[in-house]
C-alpha positions as CSV (number, residue, x, y, z in Angstrom):
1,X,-3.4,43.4,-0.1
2,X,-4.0,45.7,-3.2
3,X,-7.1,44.9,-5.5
4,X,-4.8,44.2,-8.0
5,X,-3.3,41.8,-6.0
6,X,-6.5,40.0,-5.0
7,X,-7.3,39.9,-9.1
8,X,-3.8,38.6,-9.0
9,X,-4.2,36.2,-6.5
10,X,-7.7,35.1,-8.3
11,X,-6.4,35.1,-11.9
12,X,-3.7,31.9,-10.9
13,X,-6.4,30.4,-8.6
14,X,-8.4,29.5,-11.9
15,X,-5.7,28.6,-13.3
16,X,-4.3,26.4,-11.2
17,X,-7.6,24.9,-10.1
18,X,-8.3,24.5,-14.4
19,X,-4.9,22.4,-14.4
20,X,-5.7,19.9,-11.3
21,X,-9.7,19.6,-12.6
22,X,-8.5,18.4,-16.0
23,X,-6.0,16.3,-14.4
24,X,-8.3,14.5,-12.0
25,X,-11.0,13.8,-14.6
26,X,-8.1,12.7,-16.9
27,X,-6.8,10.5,-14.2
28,X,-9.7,8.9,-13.2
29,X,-10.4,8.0,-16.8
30,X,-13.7,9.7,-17.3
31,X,-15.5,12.2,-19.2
32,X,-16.8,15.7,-17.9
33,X,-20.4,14.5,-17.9
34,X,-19.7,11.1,-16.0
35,X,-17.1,13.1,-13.3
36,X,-20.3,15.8,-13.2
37,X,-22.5,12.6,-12.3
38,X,-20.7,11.7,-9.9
39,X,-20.7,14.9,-7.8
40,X,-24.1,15.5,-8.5
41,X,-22.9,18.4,-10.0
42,X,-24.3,20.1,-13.4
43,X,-22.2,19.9,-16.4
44,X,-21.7,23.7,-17.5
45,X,-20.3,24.7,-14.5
46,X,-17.7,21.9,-14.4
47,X,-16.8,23.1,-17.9
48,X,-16.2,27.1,-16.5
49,X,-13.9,25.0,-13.7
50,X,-11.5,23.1,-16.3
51,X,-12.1,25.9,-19.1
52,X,-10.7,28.4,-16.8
53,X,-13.8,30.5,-16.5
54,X,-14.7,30.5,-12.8
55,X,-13.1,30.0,-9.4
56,X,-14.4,26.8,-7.8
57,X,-17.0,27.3,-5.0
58,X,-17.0,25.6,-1.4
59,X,-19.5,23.2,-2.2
60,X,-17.6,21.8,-4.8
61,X,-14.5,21.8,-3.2
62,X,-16.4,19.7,-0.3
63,X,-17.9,18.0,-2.9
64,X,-14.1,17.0,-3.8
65,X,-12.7,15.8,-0.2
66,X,-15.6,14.0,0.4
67,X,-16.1,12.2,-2.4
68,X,-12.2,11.8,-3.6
69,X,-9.9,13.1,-0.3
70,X,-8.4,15.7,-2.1
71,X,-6.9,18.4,-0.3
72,X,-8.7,21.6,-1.2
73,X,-5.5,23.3,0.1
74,X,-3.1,21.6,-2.5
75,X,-6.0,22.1,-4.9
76,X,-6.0,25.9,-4.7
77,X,-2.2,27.0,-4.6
78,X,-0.4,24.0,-6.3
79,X,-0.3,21.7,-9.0
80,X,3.0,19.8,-8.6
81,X,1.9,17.9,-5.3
82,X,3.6,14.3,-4.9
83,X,1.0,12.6,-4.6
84,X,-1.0,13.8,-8.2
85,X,2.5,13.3,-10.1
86,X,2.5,9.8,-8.6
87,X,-0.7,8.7,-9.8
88,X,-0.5,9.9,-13.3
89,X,2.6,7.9,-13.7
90,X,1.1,5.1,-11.9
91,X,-2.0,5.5,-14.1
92,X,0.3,6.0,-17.4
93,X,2.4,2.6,-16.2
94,X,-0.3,0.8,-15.1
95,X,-3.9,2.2,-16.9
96,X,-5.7,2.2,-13.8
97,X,-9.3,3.5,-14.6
98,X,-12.9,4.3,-12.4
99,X,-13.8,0.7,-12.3
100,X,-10.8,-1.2,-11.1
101,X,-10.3,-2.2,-7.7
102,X,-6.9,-0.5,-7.3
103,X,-8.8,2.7,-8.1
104,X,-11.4,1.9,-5.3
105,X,-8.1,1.6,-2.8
106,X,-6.5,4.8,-3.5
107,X,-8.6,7.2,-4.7
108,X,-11.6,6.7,-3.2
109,X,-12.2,7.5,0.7
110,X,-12.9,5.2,2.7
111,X,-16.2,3.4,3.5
112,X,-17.6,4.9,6.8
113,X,-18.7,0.9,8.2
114,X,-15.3,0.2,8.5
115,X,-14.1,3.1,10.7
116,X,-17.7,2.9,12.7
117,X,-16.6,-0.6,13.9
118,X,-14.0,1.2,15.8
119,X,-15.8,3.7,17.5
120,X,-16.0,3.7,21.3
121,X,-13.1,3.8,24.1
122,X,-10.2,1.3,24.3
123,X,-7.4,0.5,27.2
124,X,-3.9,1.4,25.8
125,X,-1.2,-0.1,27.4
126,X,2.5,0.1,26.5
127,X,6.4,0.1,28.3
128,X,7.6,3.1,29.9
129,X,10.4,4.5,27.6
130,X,11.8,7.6,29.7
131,X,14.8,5.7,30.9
132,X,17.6,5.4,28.3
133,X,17.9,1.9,26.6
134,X,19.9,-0.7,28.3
135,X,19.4,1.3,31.6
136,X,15.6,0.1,32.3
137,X,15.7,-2.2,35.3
138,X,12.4,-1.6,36.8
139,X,9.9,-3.9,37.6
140,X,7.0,-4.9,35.3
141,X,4.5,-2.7,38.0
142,X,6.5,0.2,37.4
143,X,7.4,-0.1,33.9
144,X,4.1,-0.2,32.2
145,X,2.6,2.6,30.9
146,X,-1.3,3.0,30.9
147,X,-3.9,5.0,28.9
148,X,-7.5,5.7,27.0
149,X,-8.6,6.1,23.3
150,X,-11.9,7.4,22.2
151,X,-13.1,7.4,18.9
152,X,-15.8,8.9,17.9
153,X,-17.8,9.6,14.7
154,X,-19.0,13.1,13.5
155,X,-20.8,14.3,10.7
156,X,-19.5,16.8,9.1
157,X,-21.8,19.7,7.5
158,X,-21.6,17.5,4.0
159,X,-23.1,14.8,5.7
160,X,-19.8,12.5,5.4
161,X,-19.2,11.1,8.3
162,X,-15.0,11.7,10.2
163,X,-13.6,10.1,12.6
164,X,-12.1,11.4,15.6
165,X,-9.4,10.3,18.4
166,X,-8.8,11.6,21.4
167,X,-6.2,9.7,23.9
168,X,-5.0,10.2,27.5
169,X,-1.3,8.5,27.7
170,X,1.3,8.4,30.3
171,X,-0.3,7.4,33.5
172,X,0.8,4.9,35.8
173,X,-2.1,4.1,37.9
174,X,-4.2,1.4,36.4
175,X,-7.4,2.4,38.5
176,X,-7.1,6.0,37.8
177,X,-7.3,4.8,34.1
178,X,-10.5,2.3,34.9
179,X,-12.3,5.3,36.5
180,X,-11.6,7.6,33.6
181,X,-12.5,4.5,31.0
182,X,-15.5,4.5,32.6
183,X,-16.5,8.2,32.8
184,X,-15.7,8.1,28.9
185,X,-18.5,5.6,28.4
186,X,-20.9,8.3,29.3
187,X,-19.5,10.5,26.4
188,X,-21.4,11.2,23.4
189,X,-19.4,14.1,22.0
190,X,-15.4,15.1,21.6
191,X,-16.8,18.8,23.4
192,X,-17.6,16.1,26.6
193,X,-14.7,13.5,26.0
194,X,-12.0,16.5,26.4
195,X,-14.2,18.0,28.8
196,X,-14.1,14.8,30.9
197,X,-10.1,14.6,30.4
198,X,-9.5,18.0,31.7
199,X,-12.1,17.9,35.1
200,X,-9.1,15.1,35.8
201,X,-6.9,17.9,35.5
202,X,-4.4,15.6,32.7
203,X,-4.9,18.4,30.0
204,X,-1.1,17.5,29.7
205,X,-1.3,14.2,28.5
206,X,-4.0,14.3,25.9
207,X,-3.6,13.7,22.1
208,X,-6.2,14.3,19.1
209,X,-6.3,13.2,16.1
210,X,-7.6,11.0,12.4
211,X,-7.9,7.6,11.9
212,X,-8.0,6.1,8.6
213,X,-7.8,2.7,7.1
214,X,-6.1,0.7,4.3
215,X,-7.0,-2.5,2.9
216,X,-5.0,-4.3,5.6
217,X,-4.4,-2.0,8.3
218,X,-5.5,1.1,10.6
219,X,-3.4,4.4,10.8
220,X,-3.7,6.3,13.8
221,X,-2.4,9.4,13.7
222,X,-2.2,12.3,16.6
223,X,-1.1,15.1,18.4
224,X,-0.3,17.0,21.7
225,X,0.1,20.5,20.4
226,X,3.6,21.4,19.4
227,X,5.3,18.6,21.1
228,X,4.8,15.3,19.9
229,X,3.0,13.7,17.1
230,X,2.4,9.9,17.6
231,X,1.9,7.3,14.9
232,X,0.0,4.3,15.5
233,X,-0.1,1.0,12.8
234,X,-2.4,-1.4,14.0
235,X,-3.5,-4.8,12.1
236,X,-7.1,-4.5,10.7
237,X,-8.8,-7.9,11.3
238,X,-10.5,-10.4,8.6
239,X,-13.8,-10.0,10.8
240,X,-17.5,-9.3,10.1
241,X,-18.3,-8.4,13.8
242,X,-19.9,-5.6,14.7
243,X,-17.2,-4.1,16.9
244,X,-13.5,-3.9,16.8
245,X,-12.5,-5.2,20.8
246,X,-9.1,-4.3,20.0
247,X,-5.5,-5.1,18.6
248,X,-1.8,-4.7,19.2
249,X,0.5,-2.8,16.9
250,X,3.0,-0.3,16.8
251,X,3.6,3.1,17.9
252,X,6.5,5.6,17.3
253,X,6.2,8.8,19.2
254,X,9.0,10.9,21.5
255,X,9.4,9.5,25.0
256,X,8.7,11.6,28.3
257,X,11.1,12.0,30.9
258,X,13.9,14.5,31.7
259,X,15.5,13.9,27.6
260,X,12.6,13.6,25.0
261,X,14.0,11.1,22.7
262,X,12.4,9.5,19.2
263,X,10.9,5.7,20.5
264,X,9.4,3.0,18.6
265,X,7.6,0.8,20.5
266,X,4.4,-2.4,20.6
267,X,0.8,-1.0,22.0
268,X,-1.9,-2.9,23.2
269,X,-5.4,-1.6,22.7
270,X,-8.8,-3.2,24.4
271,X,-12.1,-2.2,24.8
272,X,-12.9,-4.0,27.9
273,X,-9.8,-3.7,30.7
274,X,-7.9,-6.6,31.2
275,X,-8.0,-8.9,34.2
276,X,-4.3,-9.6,34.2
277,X,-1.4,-8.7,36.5
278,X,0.9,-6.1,35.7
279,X,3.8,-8.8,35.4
280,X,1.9,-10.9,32.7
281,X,0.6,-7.4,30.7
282,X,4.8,-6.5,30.4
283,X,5.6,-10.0,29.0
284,X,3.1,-9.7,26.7
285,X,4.0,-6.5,25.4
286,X,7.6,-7.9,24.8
287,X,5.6,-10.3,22.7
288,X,8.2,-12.7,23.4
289,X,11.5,-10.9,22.6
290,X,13.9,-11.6,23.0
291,X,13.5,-14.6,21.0
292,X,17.0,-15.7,20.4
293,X,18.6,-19.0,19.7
294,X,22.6,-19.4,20.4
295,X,23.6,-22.5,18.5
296,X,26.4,-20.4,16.2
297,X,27.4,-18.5,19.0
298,X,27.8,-21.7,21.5
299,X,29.8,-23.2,19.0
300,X,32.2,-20.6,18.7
301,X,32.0,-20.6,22.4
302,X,33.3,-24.4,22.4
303,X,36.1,-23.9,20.7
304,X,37.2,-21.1,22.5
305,X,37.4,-23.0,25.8
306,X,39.1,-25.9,23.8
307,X,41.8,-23.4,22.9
308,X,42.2,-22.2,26.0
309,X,42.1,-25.4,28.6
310,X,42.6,-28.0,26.3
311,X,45.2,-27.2,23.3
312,X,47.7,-25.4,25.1
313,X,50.4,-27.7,24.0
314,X,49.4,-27.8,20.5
315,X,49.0,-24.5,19.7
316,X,52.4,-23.4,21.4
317,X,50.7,-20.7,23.9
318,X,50.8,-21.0,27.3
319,X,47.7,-18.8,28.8
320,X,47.6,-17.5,32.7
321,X,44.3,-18.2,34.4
322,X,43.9,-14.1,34.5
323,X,44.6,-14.3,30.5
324,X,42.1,-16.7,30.1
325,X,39.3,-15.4,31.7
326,X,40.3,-11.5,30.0
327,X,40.2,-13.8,26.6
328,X,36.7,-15.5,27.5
329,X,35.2,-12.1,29.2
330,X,35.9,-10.3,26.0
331,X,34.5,-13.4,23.4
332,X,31.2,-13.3,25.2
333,X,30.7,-9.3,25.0
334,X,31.8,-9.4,21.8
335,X,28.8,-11.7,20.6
336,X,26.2,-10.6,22.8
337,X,26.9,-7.1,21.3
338,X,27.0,-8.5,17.7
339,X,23.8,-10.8,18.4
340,X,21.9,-8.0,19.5
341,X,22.7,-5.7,17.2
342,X,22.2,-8.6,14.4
343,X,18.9,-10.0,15.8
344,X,16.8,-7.6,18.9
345,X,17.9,-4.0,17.5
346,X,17.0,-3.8,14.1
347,X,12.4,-3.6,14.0
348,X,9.8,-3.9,16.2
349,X,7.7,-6.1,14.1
350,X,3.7,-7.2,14.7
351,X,2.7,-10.5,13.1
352,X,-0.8,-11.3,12.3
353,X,-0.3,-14.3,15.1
354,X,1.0,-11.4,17.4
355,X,-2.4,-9.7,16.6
356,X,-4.4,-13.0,17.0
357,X,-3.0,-13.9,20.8
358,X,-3.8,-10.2,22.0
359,X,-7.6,-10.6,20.6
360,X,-7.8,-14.3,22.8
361,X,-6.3,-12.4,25.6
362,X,-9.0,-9.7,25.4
363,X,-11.7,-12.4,25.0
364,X,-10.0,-14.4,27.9
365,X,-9.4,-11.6,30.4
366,X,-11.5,-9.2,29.3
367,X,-13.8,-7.4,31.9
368,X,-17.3,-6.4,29.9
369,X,-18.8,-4.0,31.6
370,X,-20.2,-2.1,28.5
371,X,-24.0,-2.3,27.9
């Protein structure tokens, strides 16, 4: 690149970054000297930003993600992101200012004693989803899926405290994850966590990623390399304790196997393994489905059979007993397949309740062997 180019290059840089300043002091319905409080950032040289005058340096761009979670890439090269266009309607529509609690919600980042209760290493377990649906007929020992998740906290060089995850997934033997669980305990670092997941030679089957957290929920949200990116929705609990012991919630992710296909699924997570058989783990992670009540579908069902052995006379058909069973065969596939696809295929859906049984479970079964 020239050095006319880099001039260029700088020259729309301050412009730009002048736009999304005066845009983010606008939208948070403050003043320059109140937004420079709030950095602890003098006043003149927040004035050169939004007049235009200076490129933005790194410690006010840090100053920005950490204090706001804007994305210093976005802030740089754009100013015609989603997600700014969105709030200044929202705040146009709605007047949301500094002091609200909406504001707190979505443009402030989030409170580090929230995500701290979650640090430390959980059981995963979920179904085996290689095989393709409708063609699953293993047994509970072989069709659960086991795995870890740390989480761990690190400071960045800011002094605001991320959050980490690192998972092992995939692995059938419920020991090998025990032994592992508990060679994660020793862990203080991600540098030994990985380190610790690779001696086991399962460099394969680890994911890293970010957690974050909404009023109501946590978002997990990770990767193995190129090849799949998993997203994890799990309830976050009305609680006051110390630590979170764990949940059940959602995951969508691609399945292994010979065809990697998009899956949506329920995950369990606890931090203490569970003292429960592999049968009773796979009908809790059905959490009851199918749940399914016939009464329409027996009535229909009814009448069919009164047709067929009862009102031959009356309706003027005469059925063979080979026509009557192809007439019944075909009734019931018919609504089985309009039953499922009406009531088992649509969601997988976690209640609150769902939530609440797993955390009993985990009190009732779990094995605490953590100091």
């Amino acid at each position: 690149m020239s050095r006319q180019e880099f001039e260029t290059l700088d020259e729309r840089i301050i412009e730009i970054t002048s736009v999304n300043l005066c845009h983010l002091i606008e939208r948070l319905s403050t003043t320059r000297e109140r937004f420079a409080d709030r950095l602890d950032y003098p006043v003149d040289i927040i004035n050169d930003y939004c007049d235009g005058k200076a490129i933005p340096d790194y410690r006010f761009l840090l100053a920005l993600k950490d204090k706001f979670e804007i994305s210093i890439d976005e802030f740089l090269t754009r100013t015609d992101s989603p997600e700014d266009i969105y709030f200044e309607k929202m705040r146009e529509q709605t007047g949301i200012n500094t002091s609200s609690d909406e504001f707190r919600g979505q443009f402030e980042s989030e409170s580090s004693e929230e995500l701290g209760r979650l640090c430390g290493n959980f059981f995963c377990y979920y179904l085996d989803t290689e095989n393709y649906k409708g063609k699953d007929m293993n047994p509970a020992d072989a069709a659960m899926n086991y795995g870890v998740l740390s989480i761990i906290e690190t400071i960045t060089v800011t002094g605001k405290p991320t959050y980490d995850c690192i998972a092992m997934l995939g692995r059938k033997d419920r020991e090998l994850i025990r032994k592992i669980k508990n060679n994660l305990d020793g862990c203080k670092s991600v540098d030994e966590i990985i380190g610790c997941l690779t001696d086991e030679h399962l460099s394969k089957y680890i994911y890293y990623g970010k957690i974050r957290t909404s009023s109501d929920h946590y978002y997990l949200s990770l990767s193995h390399e190129n090849e799949d990116k998993i997203a994890i929705i799990l309830h976050r609990p009305n609680s006051r304790k110390p630590k979170y012991i764990g949940g059940i919630g959602t995951v969508n992710s691609v399945s292994r196997g010979r065809q990697h296909m998009p899956t949506v699924q329920f995950v369990g997570f606890s931090r203490y393994a569970l003292n429960m058989s592999e049968e009773d783990i796979y009908h809790t992670m059905l959490l009851n489905y199918p749940n399914y009540h016939a009464t329409q579908e027996t009535e229909e069902m009814i009448r069919t059979f009164k047709n067929l052995y009862m009102n031959d006379e009356n309706t003027g058909f005469s059925f063979t007993e080979s026509q009557r069973q192809i007439l019944i065969q075909s009734n019931i596939e018919r609504i089985i397949k309009e039953s499922l696809t009406r009531n088992l295929m649509r969601y997988a859906k976690v209640s609150e309740v769902d939530d609440d049984d797993w955390y009993h479970i985990i009190k009732y079964y779990g094995i605490k062997t953590e100091n």
